[in-house]
OpenMM code with the backbone's topology and positions (N, CA, C; nanometers):
from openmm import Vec3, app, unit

residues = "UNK UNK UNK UNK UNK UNK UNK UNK UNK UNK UNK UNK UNK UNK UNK UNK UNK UNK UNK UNK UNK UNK UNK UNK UNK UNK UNK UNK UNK UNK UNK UNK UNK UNK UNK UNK UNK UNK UNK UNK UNK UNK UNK UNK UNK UNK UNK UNK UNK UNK UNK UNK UNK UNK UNK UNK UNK UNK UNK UNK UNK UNK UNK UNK UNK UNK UNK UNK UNK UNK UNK UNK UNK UNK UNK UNK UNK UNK UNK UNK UNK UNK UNK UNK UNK UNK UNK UNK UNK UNK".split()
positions = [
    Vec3(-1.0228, -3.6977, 0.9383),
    Vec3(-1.0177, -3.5544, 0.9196),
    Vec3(-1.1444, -3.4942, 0.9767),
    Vec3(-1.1545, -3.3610, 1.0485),
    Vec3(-1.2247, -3.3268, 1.0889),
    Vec3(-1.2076, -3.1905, 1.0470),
    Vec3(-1.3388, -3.1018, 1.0575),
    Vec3(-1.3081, -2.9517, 0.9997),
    Vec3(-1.4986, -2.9436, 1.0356),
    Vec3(-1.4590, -2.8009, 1.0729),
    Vec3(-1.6258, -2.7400, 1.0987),
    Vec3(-1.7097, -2.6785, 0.9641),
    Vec3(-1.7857, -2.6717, 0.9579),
    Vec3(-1.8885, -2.6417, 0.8695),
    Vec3(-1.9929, -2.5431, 0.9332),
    Vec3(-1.9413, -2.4478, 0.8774),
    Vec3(-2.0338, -2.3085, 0.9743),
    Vec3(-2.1575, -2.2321, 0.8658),
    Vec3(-2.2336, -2.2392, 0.8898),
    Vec3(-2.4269, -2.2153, 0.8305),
    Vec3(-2.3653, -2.1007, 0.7995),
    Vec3(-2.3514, -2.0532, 0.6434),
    Vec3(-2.3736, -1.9252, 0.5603),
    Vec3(-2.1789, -1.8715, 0.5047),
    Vec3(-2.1282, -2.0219, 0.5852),
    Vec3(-1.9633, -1.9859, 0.5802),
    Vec3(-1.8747, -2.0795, 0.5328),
    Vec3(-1.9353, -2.1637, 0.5268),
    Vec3(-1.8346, -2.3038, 0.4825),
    Vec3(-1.7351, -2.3278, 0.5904),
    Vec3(-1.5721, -2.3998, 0.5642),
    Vec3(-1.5233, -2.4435, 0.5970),
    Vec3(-1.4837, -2.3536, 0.7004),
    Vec3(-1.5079, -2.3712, 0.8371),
    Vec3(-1.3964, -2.2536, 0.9400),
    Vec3(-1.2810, -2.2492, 0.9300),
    Vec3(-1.2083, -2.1626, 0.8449),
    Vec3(-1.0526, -2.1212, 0.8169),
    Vec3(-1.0037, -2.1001, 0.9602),
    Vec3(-1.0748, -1.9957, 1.0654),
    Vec3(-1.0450, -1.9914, 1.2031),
    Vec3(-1.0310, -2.1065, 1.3080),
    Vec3(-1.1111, -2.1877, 1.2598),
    Vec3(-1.1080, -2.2927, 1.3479),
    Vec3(-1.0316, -2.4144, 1.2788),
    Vec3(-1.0078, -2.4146, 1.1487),
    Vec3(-0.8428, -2.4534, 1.1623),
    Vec3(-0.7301, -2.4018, 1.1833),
    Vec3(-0.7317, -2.2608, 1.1642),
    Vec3(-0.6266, -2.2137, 1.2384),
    Vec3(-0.5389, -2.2787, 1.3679),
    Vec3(-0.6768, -2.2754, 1.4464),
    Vec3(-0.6802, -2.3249, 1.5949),
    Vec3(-0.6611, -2.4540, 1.6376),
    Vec3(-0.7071, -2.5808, 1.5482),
    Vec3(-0.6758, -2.6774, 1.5552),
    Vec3(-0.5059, -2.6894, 1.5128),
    Vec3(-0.4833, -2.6597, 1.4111),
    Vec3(-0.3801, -2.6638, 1.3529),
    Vec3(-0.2473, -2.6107, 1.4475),
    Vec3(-0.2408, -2.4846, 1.5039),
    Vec3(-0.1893, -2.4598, 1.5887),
    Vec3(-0.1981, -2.4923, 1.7214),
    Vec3(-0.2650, -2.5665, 1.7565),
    Vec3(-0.2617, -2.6776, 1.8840),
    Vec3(-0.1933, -2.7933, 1.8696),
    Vec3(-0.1903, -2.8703, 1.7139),
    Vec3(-0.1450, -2.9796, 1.6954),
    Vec3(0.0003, -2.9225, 1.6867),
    Vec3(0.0397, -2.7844, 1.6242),
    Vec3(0.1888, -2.7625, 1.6439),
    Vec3(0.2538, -2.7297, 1.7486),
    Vec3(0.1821, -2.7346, 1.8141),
    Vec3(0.2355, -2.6741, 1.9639),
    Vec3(0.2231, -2.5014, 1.9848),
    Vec3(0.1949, -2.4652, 1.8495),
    Vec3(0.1879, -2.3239, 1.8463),
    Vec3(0.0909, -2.2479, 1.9523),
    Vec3(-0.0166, -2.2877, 1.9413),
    Vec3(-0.1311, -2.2486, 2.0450),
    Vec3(-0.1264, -2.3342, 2.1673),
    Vec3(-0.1071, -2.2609, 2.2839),
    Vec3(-0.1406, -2.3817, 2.4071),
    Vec3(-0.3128, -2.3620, 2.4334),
    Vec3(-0.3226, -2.4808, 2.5053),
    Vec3(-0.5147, -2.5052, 2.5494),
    Vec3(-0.4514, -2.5535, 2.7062),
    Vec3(-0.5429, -2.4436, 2.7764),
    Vec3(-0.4791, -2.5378, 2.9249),
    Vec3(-0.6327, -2.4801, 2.9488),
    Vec3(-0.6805, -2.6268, 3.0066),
    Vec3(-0.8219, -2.6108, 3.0262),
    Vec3(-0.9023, -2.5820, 2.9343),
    Vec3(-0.9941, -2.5006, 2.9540),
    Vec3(-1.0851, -2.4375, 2.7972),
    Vec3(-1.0423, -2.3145, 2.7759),
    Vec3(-0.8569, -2.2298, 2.8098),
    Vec3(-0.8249, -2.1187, 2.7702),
    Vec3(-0.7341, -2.1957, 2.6625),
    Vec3(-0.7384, -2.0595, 2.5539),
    Vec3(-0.6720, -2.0956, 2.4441),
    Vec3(-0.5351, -1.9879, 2.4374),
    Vec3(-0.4143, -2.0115, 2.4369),
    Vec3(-0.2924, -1.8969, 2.4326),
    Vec3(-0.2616, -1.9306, 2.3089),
    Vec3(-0.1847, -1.7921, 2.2865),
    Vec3(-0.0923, -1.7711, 2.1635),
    Vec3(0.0390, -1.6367, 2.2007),
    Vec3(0.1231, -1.7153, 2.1924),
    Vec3(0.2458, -1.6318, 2.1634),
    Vec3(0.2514, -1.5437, 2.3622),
    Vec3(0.1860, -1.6260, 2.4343),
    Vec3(0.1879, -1.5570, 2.5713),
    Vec3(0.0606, -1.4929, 2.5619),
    Vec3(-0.0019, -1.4680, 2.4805),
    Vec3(-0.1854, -1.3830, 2.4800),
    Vec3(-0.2389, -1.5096, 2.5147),
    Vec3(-0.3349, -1.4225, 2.5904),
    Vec3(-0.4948, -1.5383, 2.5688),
    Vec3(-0.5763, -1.4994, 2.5152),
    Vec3(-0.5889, -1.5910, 2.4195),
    Vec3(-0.7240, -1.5400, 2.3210),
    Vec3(-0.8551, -1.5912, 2.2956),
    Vec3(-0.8798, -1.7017, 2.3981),
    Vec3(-1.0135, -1.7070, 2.4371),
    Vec3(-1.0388, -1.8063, 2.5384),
    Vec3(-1.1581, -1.7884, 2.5697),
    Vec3(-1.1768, -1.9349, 2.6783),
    Vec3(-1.3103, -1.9680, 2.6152),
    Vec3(-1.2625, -2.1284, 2.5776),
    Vec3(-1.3087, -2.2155, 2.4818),
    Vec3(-1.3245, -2.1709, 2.3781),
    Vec3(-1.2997, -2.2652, 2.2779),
    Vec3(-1.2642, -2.2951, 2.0983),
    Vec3(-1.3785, -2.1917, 2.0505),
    Vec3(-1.4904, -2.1589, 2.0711),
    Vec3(-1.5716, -2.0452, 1.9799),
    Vec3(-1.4879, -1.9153, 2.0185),
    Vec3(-1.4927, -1.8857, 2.1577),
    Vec3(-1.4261, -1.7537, 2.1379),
    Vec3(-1.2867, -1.7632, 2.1074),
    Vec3(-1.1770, -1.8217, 2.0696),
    Vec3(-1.0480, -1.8439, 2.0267),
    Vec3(-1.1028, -1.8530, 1.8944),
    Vec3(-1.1806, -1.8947, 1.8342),
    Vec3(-1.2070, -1.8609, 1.7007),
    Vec3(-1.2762, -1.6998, 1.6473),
    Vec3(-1.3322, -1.6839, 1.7604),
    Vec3(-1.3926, -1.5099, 1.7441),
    Vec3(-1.2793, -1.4278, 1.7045),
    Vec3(-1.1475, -1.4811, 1.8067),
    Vec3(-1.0659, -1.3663, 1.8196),
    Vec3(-0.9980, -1.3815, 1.6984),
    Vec3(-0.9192, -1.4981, 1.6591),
    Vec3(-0.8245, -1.5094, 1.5790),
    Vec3(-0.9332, -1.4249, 1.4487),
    Vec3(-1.0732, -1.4509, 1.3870),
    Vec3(-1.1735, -1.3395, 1.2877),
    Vec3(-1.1231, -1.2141, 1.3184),
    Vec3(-1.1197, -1.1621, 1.4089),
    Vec3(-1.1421, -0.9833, 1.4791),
    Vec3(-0.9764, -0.9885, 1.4583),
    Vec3(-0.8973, -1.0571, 1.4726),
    Vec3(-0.7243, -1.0100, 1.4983),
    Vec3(-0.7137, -1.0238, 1.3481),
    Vec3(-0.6884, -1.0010, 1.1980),
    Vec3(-0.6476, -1.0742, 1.1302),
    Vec3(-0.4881, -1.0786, 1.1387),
    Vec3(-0.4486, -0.9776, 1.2184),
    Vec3(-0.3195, -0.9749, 1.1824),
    Vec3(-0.2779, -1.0750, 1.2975),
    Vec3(-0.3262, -1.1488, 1.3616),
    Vec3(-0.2122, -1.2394, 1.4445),
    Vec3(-0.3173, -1.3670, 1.3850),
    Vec3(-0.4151, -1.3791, 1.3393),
    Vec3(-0.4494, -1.5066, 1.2538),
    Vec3(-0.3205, -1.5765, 1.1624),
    Vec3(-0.3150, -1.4533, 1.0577),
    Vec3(-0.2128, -1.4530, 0.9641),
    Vec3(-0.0603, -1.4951, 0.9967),
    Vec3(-0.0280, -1.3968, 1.0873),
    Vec3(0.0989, -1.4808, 1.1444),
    Vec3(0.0915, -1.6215, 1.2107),
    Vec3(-0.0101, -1.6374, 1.2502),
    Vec3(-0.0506, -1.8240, 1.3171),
    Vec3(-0.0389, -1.9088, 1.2114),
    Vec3(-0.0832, -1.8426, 1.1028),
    Vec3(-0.0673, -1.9306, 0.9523),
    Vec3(-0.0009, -1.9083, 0.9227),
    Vec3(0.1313, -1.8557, 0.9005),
    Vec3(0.2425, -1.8112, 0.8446),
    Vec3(0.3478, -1.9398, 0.9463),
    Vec3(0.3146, -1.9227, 1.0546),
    Vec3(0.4242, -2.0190, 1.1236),
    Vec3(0.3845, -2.1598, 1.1068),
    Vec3(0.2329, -2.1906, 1.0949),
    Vec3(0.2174, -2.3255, 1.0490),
    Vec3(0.2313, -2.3665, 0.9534),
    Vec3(0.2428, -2.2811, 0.8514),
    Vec3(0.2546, -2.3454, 0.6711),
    Vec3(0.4677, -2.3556, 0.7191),
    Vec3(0.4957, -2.2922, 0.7826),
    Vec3(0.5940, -2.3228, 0.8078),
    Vec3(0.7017, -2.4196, 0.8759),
    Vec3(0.6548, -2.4578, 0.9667),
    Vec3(0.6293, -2.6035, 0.9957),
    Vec3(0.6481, -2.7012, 0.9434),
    Vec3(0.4997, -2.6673, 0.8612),
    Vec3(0.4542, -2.7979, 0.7942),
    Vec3(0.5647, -2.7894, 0.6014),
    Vec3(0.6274, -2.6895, 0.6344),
    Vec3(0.7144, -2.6862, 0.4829),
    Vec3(0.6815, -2.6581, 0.3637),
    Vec3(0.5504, -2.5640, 0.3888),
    Vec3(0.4718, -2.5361, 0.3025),
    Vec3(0.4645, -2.4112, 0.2692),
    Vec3(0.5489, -2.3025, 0.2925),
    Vec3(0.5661, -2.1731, 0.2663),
    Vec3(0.4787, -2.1250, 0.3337),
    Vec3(0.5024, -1.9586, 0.3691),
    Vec3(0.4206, -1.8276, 0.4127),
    Vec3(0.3097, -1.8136, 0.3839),
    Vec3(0.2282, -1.7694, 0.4230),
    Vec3(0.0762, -1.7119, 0.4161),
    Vec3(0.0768, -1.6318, 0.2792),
    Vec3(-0.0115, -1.7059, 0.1760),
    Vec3(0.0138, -1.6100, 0.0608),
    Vec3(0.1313, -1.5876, -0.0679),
    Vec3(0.1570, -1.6877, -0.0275),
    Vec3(0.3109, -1.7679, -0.0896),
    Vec3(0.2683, -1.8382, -0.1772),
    Vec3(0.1502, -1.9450, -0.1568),
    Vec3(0.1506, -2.0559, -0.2235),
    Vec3(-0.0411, -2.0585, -0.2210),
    Vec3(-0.0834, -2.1805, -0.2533),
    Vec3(-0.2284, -2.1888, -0.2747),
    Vec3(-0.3012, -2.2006, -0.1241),
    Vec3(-0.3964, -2.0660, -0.0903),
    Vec3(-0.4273, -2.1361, 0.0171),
    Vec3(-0.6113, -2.1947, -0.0095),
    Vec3(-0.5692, -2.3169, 0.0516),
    Vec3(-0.6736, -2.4329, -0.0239),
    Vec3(-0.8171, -2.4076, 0.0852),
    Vec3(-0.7921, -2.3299, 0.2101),
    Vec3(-0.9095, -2.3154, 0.2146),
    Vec3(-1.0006, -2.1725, 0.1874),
    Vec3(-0.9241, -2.1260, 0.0943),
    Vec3(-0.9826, -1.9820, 0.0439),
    Vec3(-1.0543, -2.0291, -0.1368),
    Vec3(-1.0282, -2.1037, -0.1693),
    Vec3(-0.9739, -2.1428, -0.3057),
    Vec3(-1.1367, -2.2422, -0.3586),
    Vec3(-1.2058, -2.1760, -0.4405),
    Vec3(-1.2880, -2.2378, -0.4773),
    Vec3(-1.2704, -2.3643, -0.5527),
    Vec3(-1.3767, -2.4231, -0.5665),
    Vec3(-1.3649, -2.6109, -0.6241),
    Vec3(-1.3643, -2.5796, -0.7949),
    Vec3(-1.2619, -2.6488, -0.8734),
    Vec3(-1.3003, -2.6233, -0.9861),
    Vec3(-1.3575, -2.7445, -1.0445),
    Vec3(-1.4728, -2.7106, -1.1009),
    Vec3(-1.5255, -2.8103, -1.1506),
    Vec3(-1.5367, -2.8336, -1.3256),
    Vec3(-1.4574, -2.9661, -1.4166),
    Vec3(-1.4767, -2.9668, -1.5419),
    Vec3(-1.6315, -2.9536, -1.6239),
    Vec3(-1.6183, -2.8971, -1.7170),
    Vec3(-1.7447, -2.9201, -1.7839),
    Vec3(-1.7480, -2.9962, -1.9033),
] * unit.nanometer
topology = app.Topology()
chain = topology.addChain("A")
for resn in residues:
    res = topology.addResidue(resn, chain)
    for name in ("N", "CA", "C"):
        topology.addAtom(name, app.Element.getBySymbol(name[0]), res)
């Protein structure tokens, strides 16, 4: 498993987005451009992560089709685990 760790942000939700939708085929990467849905939304993985931050509304739908996919319901449907703080017993 791999996942970024961004100074003052924790886990990059964006940059799994991006992974995630590459592994579904959802996002194409041809070269260091990143597409979605016929857009290009960046050239190389930081700015494809800039954009999907600044778009939320086509982030959201990127996650909406991958929880879908993966059989896991809609964006906001169900727990999303990387918004979701750690609970810890006392």
């Amino acid at each position: 498993v791999e996942f970024d760790i961004m100074y003052g942000e924790g886990v990059s939700k964006t940059g799994e987005l991006l992974d995630l939708g590459v592994k579904a085929g959802l996002v194409e990467k041809s070269g260091s451009w990143f597409s979605y849905d016929t857009q290009r939304i960046g050239q190389g993985r930081e700015n494809a992560k800039v954009f999907l931050r600044d778009n939320p509304t086509i982030a959201d739908d990127l996650e909406r089709k991958i929880r879908e996919q993966a059989g896991v319901g809609g964006a906001g449907g169900g727990i999303d685990l990387l918004d979701e703080e750690p609970h810890v017993d006392e």
